[in-house]
N, C-alpha and C positions, 0 to 999 in steps of 0.2 A: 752314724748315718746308715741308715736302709739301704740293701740292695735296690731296693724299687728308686730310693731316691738318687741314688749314683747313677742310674739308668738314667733318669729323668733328666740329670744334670748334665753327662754325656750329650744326650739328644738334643738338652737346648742349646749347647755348648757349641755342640756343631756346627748349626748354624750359622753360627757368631761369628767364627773363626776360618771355616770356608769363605764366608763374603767380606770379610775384610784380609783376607790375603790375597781374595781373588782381587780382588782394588788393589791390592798392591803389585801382584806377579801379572795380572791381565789370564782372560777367560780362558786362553788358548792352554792354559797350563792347569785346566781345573782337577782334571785326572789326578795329576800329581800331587795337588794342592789336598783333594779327599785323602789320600793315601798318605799324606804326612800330618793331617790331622789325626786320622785312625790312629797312625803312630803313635801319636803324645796321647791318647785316651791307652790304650797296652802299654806304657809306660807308666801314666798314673796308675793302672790297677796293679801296678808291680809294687808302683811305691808307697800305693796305699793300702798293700796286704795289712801292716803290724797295727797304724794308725795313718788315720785319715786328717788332713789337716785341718787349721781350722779355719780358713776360708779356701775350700775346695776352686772356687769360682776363681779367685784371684790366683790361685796355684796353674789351675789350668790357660788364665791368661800370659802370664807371666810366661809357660810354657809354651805356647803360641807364637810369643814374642822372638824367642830364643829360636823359634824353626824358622825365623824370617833368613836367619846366614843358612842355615842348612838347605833351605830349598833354592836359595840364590848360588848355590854351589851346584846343587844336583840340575838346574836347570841351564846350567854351562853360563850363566851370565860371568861378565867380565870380569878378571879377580881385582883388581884396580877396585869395582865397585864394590865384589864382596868384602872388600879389605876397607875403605873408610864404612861400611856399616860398624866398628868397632869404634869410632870416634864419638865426639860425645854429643856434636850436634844433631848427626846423623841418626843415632839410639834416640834421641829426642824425638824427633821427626815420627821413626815408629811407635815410643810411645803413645805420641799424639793421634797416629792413623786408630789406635786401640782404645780411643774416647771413649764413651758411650753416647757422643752424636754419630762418630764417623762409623758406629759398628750399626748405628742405626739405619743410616744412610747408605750404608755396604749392603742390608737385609733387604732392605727397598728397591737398593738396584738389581740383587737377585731375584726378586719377586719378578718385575718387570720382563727379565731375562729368562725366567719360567717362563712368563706370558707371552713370549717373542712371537707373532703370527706362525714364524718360518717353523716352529715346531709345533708336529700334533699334539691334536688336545690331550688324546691319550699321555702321550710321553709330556708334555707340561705338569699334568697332575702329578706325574712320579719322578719330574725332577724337581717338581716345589716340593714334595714330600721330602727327597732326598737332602735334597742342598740347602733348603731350609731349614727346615724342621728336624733333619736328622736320623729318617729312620732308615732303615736298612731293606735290602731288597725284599728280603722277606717276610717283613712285617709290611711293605707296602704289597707285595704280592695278595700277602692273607684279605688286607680291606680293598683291594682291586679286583680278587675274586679271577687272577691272574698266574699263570705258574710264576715263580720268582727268576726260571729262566727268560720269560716272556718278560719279565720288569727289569732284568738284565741289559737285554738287546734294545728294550724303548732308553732305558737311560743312554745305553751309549750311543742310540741314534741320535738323541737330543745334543751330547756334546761334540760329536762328528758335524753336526749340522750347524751348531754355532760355531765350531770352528771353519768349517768349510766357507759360510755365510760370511764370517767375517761380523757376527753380531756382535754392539756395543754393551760393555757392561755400565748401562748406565738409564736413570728417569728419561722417558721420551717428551718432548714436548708438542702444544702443537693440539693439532687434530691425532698424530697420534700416541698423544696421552689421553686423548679420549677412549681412542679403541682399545686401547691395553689395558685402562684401568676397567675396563667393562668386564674385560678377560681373567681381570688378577681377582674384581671380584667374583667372579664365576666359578674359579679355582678355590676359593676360601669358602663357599658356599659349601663347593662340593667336598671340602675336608670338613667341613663341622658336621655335615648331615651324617657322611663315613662314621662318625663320633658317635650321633645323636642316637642313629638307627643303623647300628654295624650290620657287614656282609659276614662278620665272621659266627664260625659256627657256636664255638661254647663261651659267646662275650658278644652282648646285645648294647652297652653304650660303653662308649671308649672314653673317657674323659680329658686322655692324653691330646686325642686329635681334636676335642671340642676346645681346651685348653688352646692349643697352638693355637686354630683359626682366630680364636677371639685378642690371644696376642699379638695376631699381625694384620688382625685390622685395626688394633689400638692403633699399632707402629705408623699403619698407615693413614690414619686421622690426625697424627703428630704431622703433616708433613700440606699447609693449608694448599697448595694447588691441587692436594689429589681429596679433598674434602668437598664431597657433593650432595645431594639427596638421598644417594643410590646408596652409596657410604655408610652415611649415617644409620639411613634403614635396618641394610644389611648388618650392622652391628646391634641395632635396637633387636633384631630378630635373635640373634646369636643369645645375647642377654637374655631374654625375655624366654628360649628352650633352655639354656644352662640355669637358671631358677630351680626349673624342676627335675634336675639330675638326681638329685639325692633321694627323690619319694621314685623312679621310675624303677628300681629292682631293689629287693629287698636283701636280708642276709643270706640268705638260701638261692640269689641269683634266679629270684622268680620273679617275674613281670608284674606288676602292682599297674591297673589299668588307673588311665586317668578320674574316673569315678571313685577309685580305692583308695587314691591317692591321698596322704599325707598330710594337709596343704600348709600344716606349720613347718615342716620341712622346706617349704618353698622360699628360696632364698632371698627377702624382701631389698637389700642394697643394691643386687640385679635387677630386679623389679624396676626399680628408683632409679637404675642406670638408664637401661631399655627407654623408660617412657623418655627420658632426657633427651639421649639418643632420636628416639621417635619426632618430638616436637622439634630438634634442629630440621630434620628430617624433611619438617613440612612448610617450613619456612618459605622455600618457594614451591605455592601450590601450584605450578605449572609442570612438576615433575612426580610423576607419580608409578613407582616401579614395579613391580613383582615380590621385591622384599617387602614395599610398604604394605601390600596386600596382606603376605604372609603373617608379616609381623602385626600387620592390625587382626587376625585369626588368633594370631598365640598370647595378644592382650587381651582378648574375649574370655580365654580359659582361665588368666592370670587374674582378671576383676572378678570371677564368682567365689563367693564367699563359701559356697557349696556346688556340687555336682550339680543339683537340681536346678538352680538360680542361673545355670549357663545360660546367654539367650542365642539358643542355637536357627532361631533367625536369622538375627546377627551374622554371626557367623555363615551361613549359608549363604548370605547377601554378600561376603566380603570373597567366599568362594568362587561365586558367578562371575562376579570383576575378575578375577582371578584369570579363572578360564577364558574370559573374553580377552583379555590382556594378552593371554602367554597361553594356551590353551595345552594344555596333556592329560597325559592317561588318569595318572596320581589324583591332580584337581578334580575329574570328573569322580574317580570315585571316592573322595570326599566328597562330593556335592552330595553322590545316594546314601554315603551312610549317615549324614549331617538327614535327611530327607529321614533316612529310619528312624534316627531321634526324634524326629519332629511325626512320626508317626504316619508321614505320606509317603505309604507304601505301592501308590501308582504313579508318582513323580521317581521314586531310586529306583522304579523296576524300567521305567522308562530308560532312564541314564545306563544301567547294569546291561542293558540288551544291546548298547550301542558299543557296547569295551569287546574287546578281543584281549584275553585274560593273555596270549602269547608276547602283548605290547609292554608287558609287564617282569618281560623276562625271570629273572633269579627271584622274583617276588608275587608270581603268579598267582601264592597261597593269600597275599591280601584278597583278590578278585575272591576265591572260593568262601575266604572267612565272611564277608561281607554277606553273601549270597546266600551264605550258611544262616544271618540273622536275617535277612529279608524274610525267609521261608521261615522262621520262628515265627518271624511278629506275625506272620500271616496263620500260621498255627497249623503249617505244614510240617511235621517232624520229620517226616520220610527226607525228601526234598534236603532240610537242612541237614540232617546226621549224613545224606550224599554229599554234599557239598563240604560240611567240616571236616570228616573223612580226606577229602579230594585234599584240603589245605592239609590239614596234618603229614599228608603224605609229600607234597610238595615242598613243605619249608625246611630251611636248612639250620636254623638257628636251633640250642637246644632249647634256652626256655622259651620262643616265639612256640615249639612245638609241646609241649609240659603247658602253657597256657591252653593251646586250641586242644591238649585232652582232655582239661577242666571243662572246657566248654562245651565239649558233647559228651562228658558225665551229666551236664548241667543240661544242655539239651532233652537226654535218655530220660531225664527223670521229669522233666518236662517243669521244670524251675521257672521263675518268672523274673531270676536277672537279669539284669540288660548286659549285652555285648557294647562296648568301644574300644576301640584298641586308641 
């Protein structure tokens, strides 16, 4: 087994093993509960220096298992108690909490517990990352765009605050399981996108974190009170941009635009998922979200059999709802560069005059890149080489910036490629 894949396995491992011990010790003990997981992962790589066993997954549960007396010790509980955990009913019992329903249903209820109102949004994203998913501060710091001491102090605000609060590790019901699951998928949203279109510098799609989201919205479709519209969607969407993972960089870790794109590469059993997904979706056509929107956009690019065949009407229409729905910076300027496709270059320059490229923060360089081909198609070269200029110098990604130099070579020489990002 690969290093990449020990990591992988670690990270999903975590997850597992924090929320079902957290079930078993209660929230208040989470700290200690991370810390003696980390434990048994430096113990595996100790044991796994010569050879790796052969079912890693089952070794590190088994090991899980075994830290239930050691943390029942270290957290001064009664020795009376830590003492029949040795009996065989009682071994039973924890095997049984180590199911694969109850570690399901432990993942769910830290999901929820992520989502808890009483903690910022901020810090909910980096403790779903954490205590989910696994990763470590500084890997959530890199896609938060955050120092790792900054992701430090929200983690431990988050579990100060549930311990302070007194929050239940547990599915809310009610009206509010309404408002949490809105939350939780808000949260999953904004970990797949972190994925789709990373913040980090030298790594533009993360597969790791598109991976997770889509695992735990499976999790969460297992489970019929939290299955809705919104749900569904949000999983038909996630399918329907993981498709095209594989054609979005190439070996050289260069951006391959959607027109360049691959499209046998495109993952057709995701495809096949997505629209499944989609049609539950719509089943009651009284709910209609921001995912449905989305994802009816990313089945637009996924039906053309070619770049050309897009119908970026379509699309553009599906945009407008969009923006009326849920209105931002992002929607609007897709609408103008959907408008440049379609060659209405007084309809995107309308949109482009109304953005404030600052609402854009870390990604300001989209605003310039866009602006860069408005002034193309208009056959302004000055205009646009200021403009691509402007983006190249703002982005932070390396090949988002190695693309927009291509593209004012391709400008310089006054080429009649088309720009889509």
């Amino acid at each position: 087994m690969e290093q990449n894949n020990i990591d992988h396995l670690f990270r999903h491992q975590f997850g597992k093993m924090v929320s079902i011990l957290t079930r078993i010790f209660g929230l208040e003990h989470l700290e200690t509960i991370e810390d003696a997981v980390q434990d048994t992962f430096i113990t595996a790589i100790k044991a796994w220096q010569y050879k790796i066993p052969d079912n890693p997954e089952a070794w590190l549960t088994a090991a899980a298992k075994n830290r239930v007396i050691d943390l029942f010790r270290k957290i001064k509980a009664e020795d009376a108690r830590a003492s029949k955990l040795y009996s065989g009913a009682t071994t039973l019992g924890i095997s049984e909490m180590f199911s694969r329903y109850e570690i399901e249903d432990s993942q769910l209820r830290m999901i929820f517990t992520a989502c808890h109102p009483d903690l910022n949004p901020k810090e909910q994203i980096a403790f779903a990352l954490r205590t989910i998913s696994g990763f470590s501060a500084k890997e959530i710091s890199s896609g938060l765009l955050s120092s790792e001491e900054t992701i430090k102090k929200r983690l431990q605000r988050a579990r100060k605050t549930i311990k302070q609060n007194n929050i239940a590790f547990e599915i809310p019901t009610g009206q509010q399981l309404i408002i949490r699951r809105d939350r939780v998928l808000e949260v999953l949203y904004l970990i797949f996108n972190e994925g789709f279109h990373s913040n980090l510098k030298d790594k533009l799609v993360r597969k790791e974190l598109c991976g997770e989201a889509l695992r735990l919205i499976k999790l969460f479709l297992k489970k019929k009170p939290l299955r809705d519209p919104k749900s569904y969607a949000l999983f038909a969407l996630m399918c329907f941009h993981s498709a095209r993972l594989e054609s979005k960089i190439n070996d050289k870790n260069e951006i391959i635009d959607i027109k360049n794109q691959n499209r046998k590469l495109w993952y057709f059993p995701l495809m096949i998922l997505g629209s499944e997904a989609m049609n539950k979706s719509l089943e009651n056509k009284a709910v209609i979200s921001s995912y449905h929107l989305e994802a009816a956009i990313a089945a637009e690019h996924l039906r053309a059999p070619n770049y050309k065949s897009t119908n970026w009407n379509s699309i553009l229409e599906w945009y407008k709802k969009l923006n009326h729905l849920q209105p931002s910076i992002y929607t609007k300027l897709n609408i103008a560069i959907v408008n440049i496709e379609l060659n209405e270059l007084d309809a995107a320059h309308e949109m482009l005059v109304l953005l404030n490229e600052n609402d854009l923060g870390k990604r300001s360089y989209l605003y310039f890149g866009t602006l860069a081909e408005y002034y193309w198609k208009k056959k302004d070269t000055e205009n646009a080489l200021t403009n691509i200029n402007l983006a190249i110098a703002k982005v932070n990604n390396t090949s988002e910036q190695q693309y927009l130099i291509k593209k004012r070579e391709i400008i310089s020489s006054n080429s009649n490629t088309t720009y889509y990002k």
